[in-house]
N, C-alpha and C positions, 0 to 999 in steps of 0.2 A: 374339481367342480362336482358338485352332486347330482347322481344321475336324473335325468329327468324322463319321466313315464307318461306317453300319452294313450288312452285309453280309444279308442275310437270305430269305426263300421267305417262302409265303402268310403273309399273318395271322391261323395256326393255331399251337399246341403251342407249341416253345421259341422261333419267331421271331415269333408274338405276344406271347409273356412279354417279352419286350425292347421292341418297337415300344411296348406300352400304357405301362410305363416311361419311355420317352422321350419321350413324346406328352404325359404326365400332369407330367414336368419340364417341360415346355416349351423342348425342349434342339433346336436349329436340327442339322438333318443331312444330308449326303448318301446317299443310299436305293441300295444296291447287288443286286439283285435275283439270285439265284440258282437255276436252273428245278434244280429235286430231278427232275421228271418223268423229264429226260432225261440226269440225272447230271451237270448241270453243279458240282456239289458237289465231283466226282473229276476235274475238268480240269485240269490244270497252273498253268495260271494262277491260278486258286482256290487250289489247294495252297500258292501260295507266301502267302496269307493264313491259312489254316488246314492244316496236313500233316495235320492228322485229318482233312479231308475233311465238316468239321459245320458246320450254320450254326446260331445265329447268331454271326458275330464284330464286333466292335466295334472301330475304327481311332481313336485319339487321341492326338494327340500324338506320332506317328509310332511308336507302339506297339498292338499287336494283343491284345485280351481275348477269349477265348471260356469259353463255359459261361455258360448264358441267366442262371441263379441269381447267380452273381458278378457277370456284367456291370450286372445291376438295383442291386445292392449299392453297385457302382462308379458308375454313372449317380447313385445318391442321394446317392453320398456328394460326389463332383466336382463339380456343378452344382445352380447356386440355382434353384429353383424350391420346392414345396410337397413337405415332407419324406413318405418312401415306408415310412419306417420308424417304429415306434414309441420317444419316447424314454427311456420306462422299461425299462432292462436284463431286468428279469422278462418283460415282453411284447414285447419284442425278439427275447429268446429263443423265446418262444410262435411267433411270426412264421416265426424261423429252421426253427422242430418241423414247421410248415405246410411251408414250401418244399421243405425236405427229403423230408418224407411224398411232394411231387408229383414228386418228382426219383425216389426209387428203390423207389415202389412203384403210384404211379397211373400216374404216364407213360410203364414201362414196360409195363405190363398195355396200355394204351391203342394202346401201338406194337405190341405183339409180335400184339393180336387184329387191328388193322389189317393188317398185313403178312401174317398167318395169309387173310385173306379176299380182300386185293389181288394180291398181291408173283402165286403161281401165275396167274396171268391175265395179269400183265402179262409176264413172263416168256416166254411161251408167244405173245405177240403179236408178239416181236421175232423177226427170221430167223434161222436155225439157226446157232448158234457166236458170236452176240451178246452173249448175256444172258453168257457164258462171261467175255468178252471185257471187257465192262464191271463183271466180279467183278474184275479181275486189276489194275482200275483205285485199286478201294479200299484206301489205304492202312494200316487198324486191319484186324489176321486177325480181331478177332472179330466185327466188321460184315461183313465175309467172309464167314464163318462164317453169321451170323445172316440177310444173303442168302439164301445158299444153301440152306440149311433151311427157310427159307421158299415158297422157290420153290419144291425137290422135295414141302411137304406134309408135313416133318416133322416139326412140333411135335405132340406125342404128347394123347390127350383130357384128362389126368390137367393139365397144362400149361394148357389151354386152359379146364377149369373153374376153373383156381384164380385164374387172371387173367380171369375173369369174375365172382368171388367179389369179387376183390378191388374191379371198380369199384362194384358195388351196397354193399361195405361203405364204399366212399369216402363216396357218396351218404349211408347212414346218418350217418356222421361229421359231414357238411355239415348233415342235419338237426339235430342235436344241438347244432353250435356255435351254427349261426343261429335257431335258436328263443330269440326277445324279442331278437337282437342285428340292427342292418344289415350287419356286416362280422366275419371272422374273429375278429380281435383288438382287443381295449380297446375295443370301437364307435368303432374309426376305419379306415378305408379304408387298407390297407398292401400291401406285395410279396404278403404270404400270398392275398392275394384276386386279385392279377394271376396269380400263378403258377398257383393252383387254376382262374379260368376259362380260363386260358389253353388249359386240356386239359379243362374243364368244359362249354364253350361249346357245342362239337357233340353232348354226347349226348343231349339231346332229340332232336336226329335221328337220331342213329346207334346210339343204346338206347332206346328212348321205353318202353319198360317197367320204366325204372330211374328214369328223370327224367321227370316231368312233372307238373301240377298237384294230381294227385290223392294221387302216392307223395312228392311232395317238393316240395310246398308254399312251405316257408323259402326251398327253394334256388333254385326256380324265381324268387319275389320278388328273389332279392339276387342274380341272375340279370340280372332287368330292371334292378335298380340299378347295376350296373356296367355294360351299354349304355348308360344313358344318362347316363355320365359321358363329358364332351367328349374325355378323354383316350384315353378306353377305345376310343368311338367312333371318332374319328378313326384308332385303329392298326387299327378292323375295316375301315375307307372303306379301308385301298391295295392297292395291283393284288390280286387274285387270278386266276395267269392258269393254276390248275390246272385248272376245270370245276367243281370241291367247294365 
């Protein structure tokens, strides 16, 4: 079989969406480690594996996938192991509704509040004419862009409630599915439930007034049930060599 290469940073957000996927095939890989901290994402040699400058990407076959949502897709569909997807079309599509939902409306709320509270600090930590330097590196203008906005402080308050809105209504949604259910779709374990903890994982810490035992019960339990899926597990056990 042809070795297969996944390129990816902590086992957080889109490069845990991938690793729990691959972990849960039980698909044999070599682990390419990418430090985001210090922009190794935007170095040349990374580029010539992704020119957008994102991880995660996935190497097979002497060919390169990126985008976490697709590569999971691909990962279930190329390799035997215990199917990720459901095989009824109707809740396939349900699955697809989920993943979507965490692609362009929790995982950006998620990034943009992160970067809103990080990005100005770290910016401000590096030496004068740096942070400059390592914009000019990024090859997409709107990660550019969305740098740099971050850095100066300007995402506006109107911005910042709404993608604060948006996670506590995630959270409701999660209550709602998993009340009397284990898992998003069909009560069986699929992408929809990798994808959603993949950005779900942290906010008992990093919201604990949104998630936690008392406001979100369901989610908290099916919370604990995807840790203690071997799959799941083993993609939280690799390196994190961020400090988070």
């Amino acid at each position: 079989m042809p070795q297969v290469e996944l390129f990816h940073a902590e086992p957080a957000s889109n490069s845990l969406k991938v690793l729990q996927a691959i972990k849960e095939k039980g698909v044999p890989f070599v682990s390419h480690y990418v430090d985001l901290r210090n922009f190794q994402q935007h170095d040349p040699e990374y580029l010539k594996v992704n020119p957008a400058g994102q991880v995660p990407a996935l190497l097979h076959e002497g060919r390169v996938l990126t985008e976490s949502t697709v590569i999971n897709e691909y990962i279930d569909t190329v390799f035997d192991g215990p199917p990720l997807r459901p095989a009824d079309p109707y809740l396939r599509g349900q699955m697809r509704i989920w993943t979507k939902y965490v692609d362009e409306v929790f995982r950006p709320a998620l990034s943009f509040l992160a970067w809103h509270k990080l990005i100005p600090g770290l910016a401000a930590a590096l030496p004068p004419g740096e942070f400059e330097k390592r914009l000019e590196k990024i090859p997409l203008k709107e990660k550019r862009d969305k740098w740099a906005l971050a850095a100066s402080g300007g995402f506006t308050d109107r911005e910042i409630e709404t993608w604060n809105y948006q996670l506590a209504d995630t959270v409701r949604r999660l209550e709602a599915a998993l009340n009397g259910h284990d898992w998003l779709v069909g009560d069986a374990f699929s992408l929809a439930d990798i994808a959603m903890f993949a950005m779900a994982n942290g906010m008992p810490r990093g919201y604990p007034e949104l998630m936690n035992e008392k406001v979100a019960p369901n989610t908290m339990a099916w919370r604990e049930r995807m840790m203690a899926r071997p799959g799941v597990a083993a993609a939280l056990a690799m390196p994190n060599h961020s400090g988070f």
